[in-house]
N, C-alpha and C positions, 0 to 999 in steps of 0.2 A: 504494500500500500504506500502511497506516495500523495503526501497533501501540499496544496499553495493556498493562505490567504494574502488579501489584496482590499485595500481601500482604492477605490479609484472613484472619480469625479469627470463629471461630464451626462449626459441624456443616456436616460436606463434603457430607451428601446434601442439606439443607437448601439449603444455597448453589448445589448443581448443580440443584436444584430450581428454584428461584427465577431463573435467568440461565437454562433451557430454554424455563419456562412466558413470562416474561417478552417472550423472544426471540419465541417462537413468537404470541403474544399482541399484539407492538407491532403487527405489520405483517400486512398481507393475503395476502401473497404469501410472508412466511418459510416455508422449509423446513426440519426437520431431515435433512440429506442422508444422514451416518452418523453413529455412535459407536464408539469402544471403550474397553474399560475395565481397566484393570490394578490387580494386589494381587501384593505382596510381603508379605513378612512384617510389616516394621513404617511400610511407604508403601502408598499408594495415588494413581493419576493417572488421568482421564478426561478424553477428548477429544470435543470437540462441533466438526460441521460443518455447518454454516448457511448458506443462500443466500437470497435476498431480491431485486425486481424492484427495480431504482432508474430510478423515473420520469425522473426531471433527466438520465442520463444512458441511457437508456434500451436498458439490459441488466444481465444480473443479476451481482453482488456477490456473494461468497462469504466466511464470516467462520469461522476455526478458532480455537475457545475450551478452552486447556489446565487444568486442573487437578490442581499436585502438591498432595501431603502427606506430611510423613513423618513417621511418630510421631503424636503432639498434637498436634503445634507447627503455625506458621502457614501456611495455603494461600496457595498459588502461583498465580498466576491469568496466564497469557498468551494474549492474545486476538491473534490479524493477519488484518486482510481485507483482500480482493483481487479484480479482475476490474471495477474499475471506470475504467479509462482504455477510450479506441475509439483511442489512437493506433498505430502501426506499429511507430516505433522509439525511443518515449520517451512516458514518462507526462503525460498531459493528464486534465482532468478526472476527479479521485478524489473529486469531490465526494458520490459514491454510495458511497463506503466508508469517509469519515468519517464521514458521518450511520450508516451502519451501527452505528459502531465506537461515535456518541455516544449509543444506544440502549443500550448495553452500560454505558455509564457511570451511564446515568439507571435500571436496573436496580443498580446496585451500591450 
């Protein structure tokens, strides 16, 4: 497992725009698995679920990209992927969910 948080600033659709197309756009094989989307009065949060083939380890990765806001004020960005160890009872080769995760950074 392999996490990034992030404050970032600027238009929430904009940004959920740009880390969907991005996502979907790096890789051959990304998916958008699901979404959904929340509104409160003065917040808004959406979640993205993403899967992706990781050759090197050869099964697919899974990456959940959160999106708070409350107010104006600044976006909350929590991204965790997962599904890239083949071990039984202990993590080995996550090297398909940091490359994941470092897609997301080179998007941000």
């Amino acid at each position: 497992m392999a996490k990034l948080e992030h404050t970032l600033y600027g238009d929430f659709n904009q940004i959920l725009h740009r880390i969907e197309s991005g996502i979907l756009s790096g890789s051959i094989s990304a998916t958008l698995e699901d979404a959904s989307d929340f509104y409160g009065e003065t917040a808004r949060c959406s979640v993205r679920v993403f899967e992706r083939y990781s050759y090197f380890g050869g099964n697919r990765v899974s990456m959940n990209i959160t999106l708070f806001q409350s107010g104006s004020g600044p976006i909350c960005l929590s991204a965790i992927t997962s599904g890239g160890s083949q071990a039984t009872f202990f993590k080995v080769n996550t090297v398909g969910e940091k490359a994941f995760l470092d897609k997301l950074r080179e998007i941000l």
